[in-house]
N, C-alpha and C positions, 0 to 999 in steps of 0.2 A: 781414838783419843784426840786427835788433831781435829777433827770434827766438833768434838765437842769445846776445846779450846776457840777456835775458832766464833761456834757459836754464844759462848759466853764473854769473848771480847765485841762483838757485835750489839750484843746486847749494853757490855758498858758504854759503848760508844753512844748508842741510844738515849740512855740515861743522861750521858753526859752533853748530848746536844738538847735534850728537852731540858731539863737542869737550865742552861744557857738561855734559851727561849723564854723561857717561864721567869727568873729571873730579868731579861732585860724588859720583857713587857710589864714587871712589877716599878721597875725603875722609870720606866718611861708612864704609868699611872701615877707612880707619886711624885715626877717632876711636873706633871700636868694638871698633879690635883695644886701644887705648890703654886706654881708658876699663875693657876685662876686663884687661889688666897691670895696673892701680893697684887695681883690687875684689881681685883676687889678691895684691897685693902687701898693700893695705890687712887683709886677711884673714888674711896670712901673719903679719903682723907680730900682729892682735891675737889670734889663737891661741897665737903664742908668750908674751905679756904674760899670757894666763889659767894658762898653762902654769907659770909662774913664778909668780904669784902662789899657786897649789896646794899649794909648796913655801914660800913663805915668809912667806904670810899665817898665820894660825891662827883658829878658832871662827867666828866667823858669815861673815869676810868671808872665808877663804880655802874654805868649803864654797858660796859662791853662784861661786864662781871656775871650782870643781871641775864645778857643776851648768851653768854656762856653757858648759865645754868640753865636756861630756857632751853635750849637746843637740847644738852647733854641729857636733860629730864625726858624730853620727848621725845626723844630718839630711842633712848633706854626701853621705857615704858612699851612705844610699838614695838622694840625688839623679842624682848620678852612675851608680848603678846600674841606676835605673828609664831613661835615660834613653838610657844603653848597651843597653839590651834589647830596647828599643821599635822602634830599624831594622828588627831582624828578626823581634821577634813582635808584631802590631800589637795582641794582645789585652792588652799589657800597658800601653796609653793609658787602659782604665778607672781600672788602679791607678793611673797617672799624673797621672790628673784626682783621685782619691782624695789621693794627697801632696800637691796642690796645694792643697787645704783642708787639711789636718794641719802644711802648712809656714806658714798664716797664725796657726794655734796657735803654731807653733813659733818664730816671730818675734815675736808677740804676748809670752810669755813672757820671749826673750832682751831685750825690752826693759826689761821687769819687773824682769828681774835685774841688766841694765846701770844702771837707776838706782837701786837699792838697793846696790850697790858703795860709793856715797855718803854713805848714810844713817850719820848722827851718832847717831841711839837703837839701839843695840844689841839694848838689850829688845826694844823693838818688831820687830825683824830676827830675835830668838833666835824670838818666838814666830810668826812668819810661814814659819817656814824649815821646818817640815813639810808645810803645806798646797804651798810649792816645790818639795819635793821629792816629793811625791804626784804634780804633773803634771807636773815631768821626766820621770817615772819612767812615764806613761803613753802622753805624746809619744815618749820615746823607743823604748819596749816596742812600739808602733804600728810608728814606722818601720822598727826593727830586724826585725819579722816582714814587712814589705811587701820587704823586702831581701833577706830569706833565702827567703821565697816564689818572687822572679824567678830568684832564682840556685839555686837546686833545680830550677824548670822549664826553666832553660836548660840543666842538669846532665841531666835525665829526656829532652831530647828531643836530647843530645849522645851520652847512651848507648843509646838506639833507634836512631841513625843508625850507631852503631858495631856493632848489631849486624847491623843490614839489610848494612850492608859488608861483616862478616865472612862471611855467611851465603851474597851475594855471591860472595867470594875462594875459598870451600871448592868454590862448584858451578863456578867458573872452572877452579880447582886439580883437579879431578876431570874434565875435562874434558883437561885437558893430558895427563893419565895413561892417556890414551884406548887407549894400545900395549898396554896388559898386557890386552886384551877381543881384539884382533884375533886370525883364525882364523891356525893354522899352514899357510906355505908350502906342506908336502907335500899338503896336503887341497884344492889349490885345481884349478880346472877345466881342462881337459887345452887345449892351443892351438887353435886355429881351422883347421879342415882347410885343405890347399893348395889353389891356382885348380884345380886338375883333378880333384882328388877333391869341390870344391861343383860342379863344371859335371858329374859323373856323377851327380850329385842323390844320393849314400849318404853315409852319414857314419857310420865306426865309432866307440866311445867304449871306451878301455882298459876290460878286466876282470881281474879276479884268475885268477892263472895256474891253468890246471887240472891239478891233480895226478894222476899216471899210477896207474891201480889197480894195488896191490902183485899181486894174482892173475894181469895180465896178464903173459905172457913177453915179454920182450925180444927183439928182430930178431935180434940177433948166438945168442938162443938155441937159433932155431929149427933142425933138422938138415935142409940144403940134400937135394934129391932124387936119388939114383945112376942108375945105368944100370939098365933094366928088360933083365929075361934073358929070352930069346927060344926059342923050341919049334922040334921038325921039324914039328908038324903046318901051323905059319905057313907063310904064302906069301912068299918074301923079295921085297919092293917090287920093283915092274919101274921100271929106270932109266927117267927122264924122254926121250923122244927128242928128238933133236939138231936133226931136222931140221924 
């Protein structure tokens, strides 16, 4: 009886740590699904604010606006790209690990220019705003080729595959058409002799009909033979006796 006690509080215990388990990794999915809705949402909202300030800022604060969303756009784009690629071609985790250092450039910067948004000296912003735009222009130029890189070689190894397929369908397709090579009907081998002519052990095989030499005369031409005329010197047959 204590055995069996026993093993039925073991089993609740079971229950009640997966219970637990199962529960905190439900919590911790829909804090993570939450926590990327609000980075998305937070993201969507301040792309649209740089977006608008483009148009309606001017001179120094509306070009760091411009150089903002320039970055954020291209950096995004390769991210998503590298990152769509890398399920199916695993060589593209070096470039991956490469963006990963160009992305702490690339944050490094966006914070640069997020607190210079601020800045009250214009001067001091007029003349900072080339050495800015030199390494957008590097960052950006980086990841736009790391982008167009993966998506060429997913392009180069989508049209190998189509043509291995084509190549393929042609020798399938050649294959179907296989009736226009077969020999004709009349040329084919004559049937299998019947049981009485294989148990005489001969076996004849059709040949071409042999034509009659035109020199030879024909039967019906021949002139049948008459009566032979008979002499007094002959002895006329002596009748057969009867008896």
């Amino acid at each position: 009886m204590e055995a069996v006690i026993a093993v039925i509080a073991l089993l609740f215990l079971l229950f009640v740590v997966l219970g637990a388990y199962a529960t905190v990794r439900v919590i911790g999915a829909a804090r993570r699904g939450v926590d990327r809705t609000i980075s998305q949402a937070r993201r969507t909202v301040e792309d649209s604010t740089l977006r608008a300030r483009t148009f309606t800022q001017f001179g120094a604060a509306g070009e760091i606006a411009q150089l903002r969303l320039k970055l954020r756009t291209s950096m995004r784009a390769t991210q998503d790209a590298l990152h769509a690629g890398v399920g199916e071609d695993e060589s593209l985790r070096e470039s991956l690990g490469l963006f990963e250092r160009l992305s702490a450039h690339g944050r490094e910067l966006d914070d640069e220019l997020k607190r210079l948004e601020t800045e009250p000296d214009k001067a001091t912003l007029a003349t900072r705003l080339p050495g800015l735009r030199e390494r957008t222009e590097r960052i950006t130029g980086s990841a736009d080729s790391l982008r167009w890189a993966a998506r060429d070689r997913a392009r180069r190894f989508a049209e190998d595959d189509l043509d291995s397929l084509s190549a393929q369908i042609d020798v399938e397709a050649g294959a179907l058409r296989h009736w226009t090579t077969e020999p004709d009907a009349t040329s084919s081998w004559p049937d299998a002799p019947a049981p009485d002519a294989a148990a005489s052990g001969s076996q004849t095989w059709p040949g071409p009909p042999r034509s009659r030499p035109t020199d030879e005369p024909s039967r019906s031409d021949i002139t049948p033979p008459g009566r032979r005329p008979t002499y007094p010197w002959q002895k006329k047959p002596r009748p057969e006796s009867t008896t």
